[in-house]
N, C-alpha and C positions, 0 to 999 in steps of 0.2 A: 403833638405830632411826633412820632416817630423816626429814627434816624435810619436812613437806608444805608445798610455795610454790605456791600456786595464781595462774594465771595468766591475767586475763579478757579475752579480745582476742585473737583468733587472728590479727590482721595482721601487718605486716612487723614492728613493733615486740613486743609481744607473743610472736608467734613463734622472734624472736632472742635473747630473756632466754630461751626456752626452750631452745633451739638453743646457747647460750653456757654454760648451765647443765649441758648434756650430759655435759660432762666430769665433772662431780660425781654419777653419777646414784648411786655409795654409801651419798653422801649424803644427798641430796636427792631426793624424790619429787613431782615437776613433773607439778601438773592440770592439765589448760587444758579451758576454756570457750568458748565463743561461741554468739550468736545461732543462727547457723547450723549444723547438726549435720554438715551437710558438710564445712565449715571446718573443724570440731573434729575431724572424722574424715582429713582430708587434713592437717592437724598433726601427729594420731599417726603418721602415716603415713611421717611424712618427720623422722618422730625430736624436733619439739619438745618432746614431751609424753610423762610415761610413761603416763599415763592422761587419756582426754577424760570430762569429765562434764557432762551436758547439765543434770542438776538442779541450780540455780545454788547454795540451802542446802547441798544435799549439796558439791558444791564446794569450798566455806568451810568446813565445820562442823568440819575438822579440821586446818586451815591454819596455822601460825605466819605465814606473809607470806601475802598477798594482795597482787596487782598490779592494775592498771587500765589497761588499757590499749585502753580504748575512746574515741570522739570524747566531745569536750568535752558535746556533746549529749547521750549518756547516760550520763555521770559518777554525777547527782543519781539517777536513779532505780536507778542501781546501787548505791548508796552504803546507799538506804532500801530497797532487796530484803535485799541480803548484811546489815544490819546485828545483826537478830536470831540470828542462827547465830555470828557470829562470840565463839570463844572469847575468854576473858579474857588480855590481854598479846599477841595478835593486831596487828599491825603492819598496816597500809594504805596499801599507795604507789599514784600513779597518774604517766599520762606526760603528761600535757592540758598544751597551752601556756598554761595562765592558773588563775593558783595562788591568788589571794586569795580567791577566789567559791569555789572547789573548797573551801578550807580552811573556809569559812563554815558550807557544807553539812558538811563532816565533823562541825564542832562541836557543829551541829547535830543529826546522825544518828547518827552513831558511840556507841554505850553507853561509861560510863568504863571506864577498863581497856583499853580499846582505842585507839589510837595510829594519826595520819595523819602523814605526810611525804612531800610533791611532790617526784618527780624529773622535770627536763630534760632528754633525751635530747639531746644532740650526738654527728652518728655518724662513722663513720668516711668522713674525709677521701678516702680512693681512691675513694668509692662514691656521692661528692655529685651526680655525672653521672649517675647508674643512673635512669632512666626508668621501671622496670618500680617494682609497686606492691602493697600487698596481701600475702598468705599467699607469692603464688609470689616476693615481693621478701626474701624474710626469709632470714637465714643465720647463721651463727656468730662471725662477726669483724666483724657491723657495727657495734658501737660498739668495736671494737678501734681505738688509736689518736682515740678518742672523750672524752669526758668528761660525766658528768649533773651538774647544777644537781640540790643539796638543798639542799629549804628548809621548815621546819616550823613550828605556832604557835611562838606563846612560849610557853616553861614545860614542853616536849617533853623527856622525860627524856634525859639524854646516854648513857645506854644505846642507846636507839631509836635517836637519832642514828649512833653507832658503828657501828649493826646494819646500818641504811641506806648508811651506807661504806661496810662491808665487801659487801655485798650487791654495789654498784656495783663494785667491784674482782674479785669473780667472774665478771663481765661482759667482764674485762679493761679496760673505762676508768677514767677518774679524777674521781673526785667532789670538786663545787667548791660548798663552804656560800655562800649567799645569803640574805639576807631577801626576803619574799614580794615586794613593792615592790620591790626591786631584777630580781627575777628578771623580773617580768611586764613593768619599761622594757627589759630584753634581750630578750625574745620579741615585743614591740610591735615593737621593729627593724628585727627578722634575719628573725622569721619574720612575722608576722602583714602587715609592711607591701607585701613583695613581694608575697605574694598580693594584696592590695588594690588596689596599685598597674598589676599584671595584670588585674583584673577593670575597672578602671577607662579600662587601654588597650584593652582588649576594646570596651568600652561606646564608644570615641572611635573606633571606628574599624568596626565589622561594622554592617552594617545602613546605615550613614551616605555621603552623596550619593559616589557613585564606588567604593561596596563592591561593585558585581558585576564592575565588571573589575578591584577592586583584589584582591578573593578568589585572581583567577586566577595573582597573580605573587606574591603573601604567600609567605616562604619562611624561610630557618632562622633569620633575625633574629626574624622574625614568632614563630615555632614556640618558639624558644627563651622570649622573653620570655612568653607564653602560658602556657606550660608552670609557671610559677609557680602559675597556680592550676589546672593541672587536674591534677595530682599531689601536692597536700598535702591540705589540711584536705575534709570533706566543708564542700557550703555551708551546713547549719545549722551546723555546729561554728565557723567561719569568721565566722559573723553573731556566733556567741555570742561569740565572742573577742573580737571588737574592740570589743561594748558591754559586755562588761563588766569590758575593759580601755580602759574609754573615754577618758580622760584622757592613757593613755601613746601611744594609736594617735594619737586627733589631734594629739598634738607631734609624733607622729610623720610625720603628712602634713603637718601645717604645715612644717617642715623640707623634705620633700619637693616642697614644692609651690615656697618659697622657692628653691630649686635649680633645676627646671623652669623660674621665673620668671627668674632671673639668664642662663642658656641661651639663651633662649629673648631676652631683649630684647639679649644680644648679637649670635646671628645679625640681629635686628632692624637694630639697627644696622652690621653687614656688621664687625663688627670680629675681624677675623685671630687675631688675638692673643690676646682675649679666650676666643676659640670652643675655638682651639688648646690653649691654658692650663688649660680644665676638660678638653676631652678626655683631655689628658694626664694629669692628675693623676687623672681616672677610673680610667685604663688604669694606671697605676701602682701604685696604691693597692690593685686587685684582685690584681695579681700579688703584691703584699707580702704580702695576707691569705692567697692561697692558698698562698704561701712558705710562710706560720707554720703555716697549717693541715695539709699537709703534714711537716713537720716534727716539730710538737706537742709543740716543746721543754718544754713545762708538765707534758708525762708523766713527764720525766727525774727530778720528784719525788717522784712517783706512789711509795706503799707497798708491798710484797710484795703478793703475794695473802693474804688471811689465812688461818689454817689452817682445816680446813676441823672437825676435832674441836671444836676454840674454838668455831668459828661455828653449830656444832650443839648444844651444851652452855648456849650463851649461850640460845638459844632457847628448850631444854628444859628448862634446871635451873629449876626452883622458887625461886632465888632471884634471878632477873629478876624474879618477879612480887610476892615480897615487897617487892622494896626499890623499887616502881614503883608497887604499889597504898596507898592511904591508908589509915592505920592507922582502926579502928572505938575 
């Protein structure tokens, strides 16, 4: 029998656990969901899903995993729809950059017996250029060469945990345990801050005295840095990230601003040297990261794939739930 992973979020994310999952379809019987019935019906379409279902209980009601892979915005009200249907020993991952607030809600809404643990999606290195976004950005290999951030309360049985590896290693990447604090100062960063940082060059420069003929020569400098926010987070999800990752974002612009600042009174003061010195070590530093990223010598310890019998067994047998549910 098959294990049902239902999948909520038919975007590029979402799509590609479904898309990556393909290979196992013996095994595994991949739902997918979404908002939109066209989305869910343009998934099945294109092979993410063996089945779309619009009723969001029906969905879940027969799930072993459940995914989430919608914006951070509607995490919470997905968490308290799905939460009554959800069977007992039922796992709940989601992909939202900001995992402490998520975990709050789970604890909140989640019935016992039921299990959350946040993954981070890091994807694949070849595809960090890809522009395109959405259902039509989603494929099979994108977190190949990738790696997800788990991270779960405390007190998360090491079953679940295990499950959540091996999960991520069907995906082809390599799952890397963090605590919830550690993960959300990574994602303050890498992701949340570029966006911010974008939205904030936007704000310094469109609309302001010399933007109608500065519109006209704005070009792939412009476009590129830009681009940071108008291909990740929607703007609610974005608002929500960074308040209520409010502590690690502002280190995190404080940092940023520091740096700006430093730049910024050396051209002041016309010094060569100084200018030269941060450029370089910019321009350096980025080619090192995407040396490594490329690379991804951290895979090289990466585990087999797990079998896939195991992985079904662990889920179905009756003695996950024993040795997981508290004795009466």
């Amino acid at each position: 029998m098959a294990v049902q992973i239902t999948i909520i979020g038919m975007g590029q994310i979402g799509a590609s656990i479904g898309l990556a999952l393909g290979q196992y379809k013996d095994a595994i019987l991949r739902v997918g969901h979404d908002k939109k019935v066209e989305v869910e019906r343009e998934a099945q379409k294109k092979g993410a899903v063996d089945k779309a279902e619009h009723n969001l209980p029906s969905a879940v009601k027969d799930a072993k995993l459940v995914v989430l892979c919608v914006p951070i915005s509607q995490v919470r009200e997905t968490l308290e729809f799905i939460a009554p249907d959800l069977q007992e020993g039922t796992i709940v991952l989601d992909t939202a950059p900001v995992k402490t607030e998520v975990m709050k809600w789970a604890k909140e809404l989640l019935p016992e017996g039921r299990y959350y643990v946040g993954l981070v999606p890091a994807i694949n290195p070849d595809l960090l250029h890809n522009l395109r976004f959405g259902l039509e950005a989603a494929q099979a290999d994108l977190f190949s060469k990738g790696l997800f951030v788990i991270d779960a309360p405390y007190g998360t049985p090491g079953e679940v945990m295990t499950l959540a590896a091996d999960f991520v290693r069907l995906l082809g990447a390599a799952p890397l345990l963090a605590d919830m604090a550690e993960s959300d100062g990574l994602m303050a960063r890498t992701h949340l801050l570029p966006q911010l940082v974008a939205a904030a060059f936007l704000n310094a420069t469109i609309d302001q005295p010399g933007w109608q003929e500065a519109r006209k020569v704005a070009g792939r400098a412009y476009a590129t840095l830009t681009a940071g926010l108008a291909y990740n987070d929607e703007i609610d999800s974005l608002r929500m990230a960074a308040l209520h990752n409010r502590a690690n974002v502002v280190h995190a612009l404080d940092v940023m601003m520091a740096s700006l600042r430093g730049l910024r009174d050396d051209i002041e003061k016309g010094d060569d040297d100084g200018v030269a010195e941060r450029l370089e070590a910019a321009l350096v530093g980025r080619q090192r990261w995407m040396d490594e990223r490329m690379s991804a010598d951290w895979m090289e310890a990466r585990r087999e794939l797990p079998d896939i019998p195991s992985f079904s067994e662990r889920l179905f047998g009756s003695a996950f739930v024993k040795r997981t549910t508290p004795e009466k």
